[in-house]
PyMOL CGO cylinders between C-alpha atoms (Angstrom):
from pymol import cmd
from pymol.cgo import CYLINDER

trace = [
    CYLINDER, 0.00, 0.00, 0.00, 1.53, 3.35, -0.96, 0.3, 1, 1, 1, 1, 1, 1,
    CYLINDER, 1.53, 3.35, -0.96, 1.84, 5.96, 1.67, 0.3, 1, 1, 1, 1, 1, 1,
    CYLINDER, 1.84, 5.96, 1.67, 1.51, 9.58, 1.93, 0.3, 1, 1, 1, 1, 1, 1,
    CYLINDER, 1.51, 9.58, 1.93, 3.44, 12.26, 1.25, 0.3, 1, 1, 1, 1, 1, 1,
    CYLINDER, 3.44, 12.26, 1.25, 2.96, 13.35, 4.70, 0.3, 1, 1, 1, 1, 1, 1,
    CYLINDER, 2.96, 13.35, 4.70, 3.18, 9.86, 6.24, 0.3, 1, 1, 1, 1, 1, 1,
    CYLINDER, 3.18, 9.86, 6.24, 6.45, 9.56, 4.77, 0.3, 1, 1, 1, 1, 1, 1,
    CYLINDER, 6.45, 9.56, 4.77, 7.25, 13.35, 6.00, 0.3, 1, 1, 1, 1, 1, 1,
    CYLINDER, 7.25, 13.35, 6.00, 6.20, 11.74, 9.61, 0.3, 1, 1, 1, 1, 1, 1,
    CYLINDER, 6.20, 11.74, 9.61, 8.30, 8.62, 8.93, 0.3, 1, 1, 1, 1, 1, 1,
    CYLINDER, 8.30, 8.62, 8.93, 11.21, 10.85, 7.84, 0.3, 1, 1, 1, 1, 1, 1,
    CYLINDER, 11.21, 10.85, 7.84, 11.38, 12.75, 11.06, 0.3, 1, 1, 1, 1, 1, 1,
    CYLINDER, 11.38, 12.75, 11.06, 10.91, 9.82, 13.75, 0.3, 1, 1, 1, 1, 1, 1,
    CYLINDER, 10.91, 9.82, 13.75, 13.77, 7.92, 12.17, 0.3, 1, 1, 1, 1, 1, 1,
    CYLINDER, 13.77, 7.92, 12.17, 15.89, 10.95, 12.12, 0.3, 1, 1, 1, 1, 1, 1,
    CYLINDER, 15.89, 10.95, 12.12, 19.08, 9.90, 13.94, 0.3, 1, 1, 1, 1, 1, 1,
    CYLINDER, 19.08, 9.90, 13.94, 20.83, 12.82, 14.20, 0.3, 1, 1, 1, 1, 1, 1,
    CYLINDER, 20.83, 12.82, 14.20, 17.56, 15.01, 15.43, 0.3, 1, 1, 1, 1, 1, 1,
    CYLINDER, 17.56, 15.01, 15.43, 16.74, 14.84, 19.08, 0.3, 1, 1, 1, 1, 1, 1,
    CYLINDER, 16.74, 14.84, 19.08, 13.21, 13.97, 20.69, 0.3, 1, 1, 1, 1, 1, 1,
    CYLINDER, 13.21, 13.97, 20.69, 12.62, 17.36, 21.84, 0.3, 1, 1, 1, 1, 1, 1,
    CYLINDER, 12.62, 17.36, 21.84, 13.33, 18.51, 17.76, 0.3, 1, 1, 1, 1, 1, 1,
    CYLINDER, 13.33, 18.51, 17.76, 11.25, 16.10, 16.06, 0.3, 1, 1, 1, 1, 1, 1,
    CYLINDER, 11.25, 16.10, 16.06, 8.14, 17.01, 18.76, 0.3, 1, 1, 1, 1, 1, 1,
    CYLINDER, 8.14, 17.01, 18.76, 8.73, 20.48, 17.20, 0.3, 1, 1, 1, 1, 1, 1,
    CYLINDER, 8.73, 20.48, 17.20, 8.75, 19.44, 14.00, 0.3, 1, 1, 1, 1, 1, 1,
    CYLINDER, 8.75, 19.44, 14.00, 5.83, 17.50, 14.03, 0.3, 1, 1, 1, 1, 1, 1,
    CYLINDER, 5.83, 17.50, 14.03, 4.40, 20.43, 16.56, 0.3, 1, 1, 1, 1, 1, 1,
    CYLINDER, 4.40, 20.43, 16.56, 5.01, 22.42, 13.41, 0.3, 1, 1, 1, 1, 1, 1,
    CYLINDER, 5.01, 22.42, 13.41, 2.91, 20.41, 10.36, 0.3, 1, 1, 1, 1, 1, 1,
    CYLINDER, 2.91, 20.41, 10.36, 0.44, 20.21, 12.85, 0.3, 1, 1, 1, 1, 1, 1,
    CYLINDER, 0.44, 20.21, 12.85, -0.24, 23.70, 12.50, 0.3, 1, 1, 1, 1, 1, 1,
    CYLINDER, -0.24, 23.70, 12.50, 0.56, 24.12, 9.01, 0.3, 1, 1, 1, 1, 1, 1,
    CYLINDER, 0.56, 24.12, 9.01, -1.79, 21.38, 8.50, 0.3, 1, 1, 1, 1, 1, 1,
    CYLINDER, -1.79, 21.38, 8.50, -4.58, 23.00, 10.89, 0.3, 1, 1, 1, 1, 1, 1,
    CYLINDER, -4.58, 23.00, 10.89, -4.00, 26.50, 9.20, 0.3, 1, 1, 1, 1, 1, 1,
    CYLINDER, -4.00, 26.50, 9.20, -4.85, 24.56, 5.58, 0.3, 1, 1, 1, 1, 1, 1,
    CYLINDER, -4.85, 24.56, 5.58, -7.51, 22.45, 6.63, 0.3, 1, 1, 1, 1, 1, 1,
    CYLINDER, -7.51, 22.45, 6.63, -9.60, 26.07, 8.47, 0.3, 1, 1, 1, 1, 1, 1,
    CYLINDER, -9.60, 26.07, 8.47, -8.35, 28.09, 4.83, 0.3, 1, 1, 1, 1, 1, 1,
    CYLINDER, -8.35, 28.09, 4.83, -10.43, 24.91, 3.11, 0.3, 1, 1, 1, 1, 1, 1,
    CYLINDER, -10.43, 24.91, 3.11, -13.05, 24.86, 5.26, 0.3, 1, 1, 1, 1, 1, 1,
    CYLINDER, -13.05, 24.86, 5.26, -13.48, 28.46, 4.50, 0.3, 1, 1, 1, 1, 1, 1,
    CYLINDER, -13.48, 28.46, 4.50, -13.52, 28.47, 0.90, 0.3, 1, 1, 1, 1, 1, 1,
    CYLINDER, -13.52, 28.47, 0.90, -16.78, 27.85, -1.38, 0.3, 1, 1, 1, 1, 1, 1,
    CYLINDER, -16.78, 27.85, -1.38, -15.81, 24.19, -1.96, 0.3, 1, 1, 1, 1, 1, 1,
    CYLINDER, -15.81, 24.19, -1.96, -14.76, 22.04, 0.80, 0.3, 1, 1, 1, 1, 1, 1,
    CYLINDER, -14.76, 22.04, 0.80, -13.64, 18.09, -0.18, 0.3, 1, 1, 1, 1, 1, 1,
    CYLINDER, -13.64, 18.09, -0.18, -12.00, 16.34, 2.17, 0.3, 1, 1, 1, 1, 1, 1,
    CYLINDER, -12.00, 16.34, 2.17, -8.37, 16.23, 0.55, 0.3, 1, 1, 1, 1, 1, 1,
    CYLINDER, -8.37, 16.23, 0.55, -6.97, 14.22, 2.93, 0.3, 1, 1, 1, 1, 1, 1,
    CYLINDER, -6.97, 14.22, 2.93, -6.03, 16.84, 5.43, 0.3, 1, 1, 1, 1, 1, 1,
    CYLINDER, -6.03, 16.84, 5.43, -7.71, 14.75, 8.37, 0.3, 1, 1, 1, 1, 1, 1,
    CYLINDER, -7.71, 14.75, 8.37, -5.99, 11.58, 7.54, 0.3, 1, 1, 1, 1, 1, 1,
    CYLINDER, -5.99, 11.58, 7.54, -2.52, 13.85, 7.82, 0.3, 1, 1, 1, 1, 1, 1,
    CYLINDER, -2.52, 13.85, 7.82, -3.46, 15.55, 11.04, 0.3, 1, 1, 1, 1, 1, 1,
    CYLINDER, -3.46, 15.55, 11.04, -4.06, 11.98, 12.25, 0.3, 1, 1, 1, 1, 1, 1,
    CYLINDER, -4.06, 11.98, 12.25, -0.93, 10.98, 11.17, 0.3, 1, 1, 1, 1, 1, 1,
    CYLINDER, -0.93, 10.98, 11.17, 1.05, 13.84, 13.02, 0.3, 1, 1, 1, 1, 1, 1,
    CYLINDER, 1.05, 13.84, 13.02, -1.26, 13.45, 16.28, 0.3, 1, 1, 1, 1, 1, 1,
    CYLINDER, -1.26, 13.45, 16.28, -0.43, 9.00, 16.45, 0.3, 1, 1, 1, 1, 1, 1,
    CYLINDER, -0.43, 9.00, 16.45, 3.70, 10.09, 15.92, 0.3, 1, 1, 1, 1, 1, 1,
    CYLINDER, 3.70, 10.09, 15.92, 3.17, 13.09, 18.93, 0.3, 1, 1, 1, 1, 1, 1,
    CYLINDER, 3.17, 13.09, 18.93, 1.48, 10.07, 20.83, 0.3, 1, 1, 1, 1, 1, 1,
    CYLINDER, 1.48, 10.07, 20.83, 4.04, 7.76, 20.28, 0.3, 1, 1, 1, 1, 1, 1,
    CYLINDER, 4.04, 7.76, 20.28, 6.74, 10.27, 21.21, 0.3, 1, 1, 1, 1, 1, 1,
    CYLINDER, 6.74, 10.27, 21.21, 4.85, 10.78, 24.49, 0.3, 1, 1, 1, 1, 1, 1,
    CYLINDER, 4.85, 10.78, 24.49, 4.15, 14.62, 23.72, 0.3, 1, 1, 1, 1, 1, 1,
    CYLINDER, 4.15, 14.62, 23.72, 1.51, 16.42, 24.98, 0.3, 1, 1, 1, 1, 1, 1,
    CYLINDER, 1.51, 16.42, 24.98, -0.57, 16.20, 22.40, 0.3, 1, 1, 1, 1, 1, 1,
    CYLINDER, -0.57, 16.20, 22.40, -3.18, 18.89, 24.52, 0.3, 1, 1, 1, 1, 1, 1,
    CYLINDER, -3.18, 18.89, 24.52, -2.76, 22.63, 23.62, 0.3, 1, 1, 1, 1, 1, 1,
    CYLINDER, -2.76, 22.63, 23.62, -2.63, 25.24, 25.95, 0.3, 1, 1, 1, 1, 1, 1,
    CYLINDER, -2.63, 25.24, 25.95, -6.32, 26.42, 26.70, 0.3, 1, 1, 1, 1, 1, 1,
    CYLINDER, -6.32, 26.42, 26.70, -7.76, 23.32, 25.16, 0.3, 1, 1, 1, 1, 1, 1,
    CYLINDER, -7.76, 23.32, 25.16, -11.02, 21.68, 27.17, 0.3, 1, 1, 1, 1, 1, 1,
    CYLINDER, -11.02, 21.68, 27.17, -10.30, 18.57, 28.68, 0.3, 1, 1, 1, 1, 1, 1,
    CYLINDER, -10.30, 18.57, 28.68, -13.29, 15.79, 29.56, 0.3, 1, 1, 1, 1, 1, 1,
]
cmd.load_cgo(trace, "trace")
């Protein structure tokens, strides 16, 4: 099964020798956003398909999770 350009992006990072933990949690802290900022500009726009922005933001969340970062935002509601 082929992956994604931002699965392998993901993959890319995590196996990163040379980068430490705390680096690739801002990396990944970083598409996050740039993949948040995309998916709200789509959302706002006439047309809105789902282009597979989801399936990448679920990608970045499972490698923050498997890193152990805090996946929570400042301010966000908890249950």
């Amino acid at each position: 099964m082929p992956i994604t350009a931002m699965e392998k992006t993901v993959r890319d990072i995590l196996f990163d020798n040379r980068m430490r933990r705390n680096g690739k949690i801002d990396r990944l802290r970083e598409l996050r956003n740039e993949a948040r900022g995309i998916q709200r500009a789509g959302s706002e726009s006439a047309m809105s398909a789902d282009d597979g922005l989801q399936d990448d933001l679920r990608v970045i969340e499972k490698a923050l999770h498997d890193l152990d970062a805090d996946v929570m935002e400042k301010g966000a509601a908890t249950l």
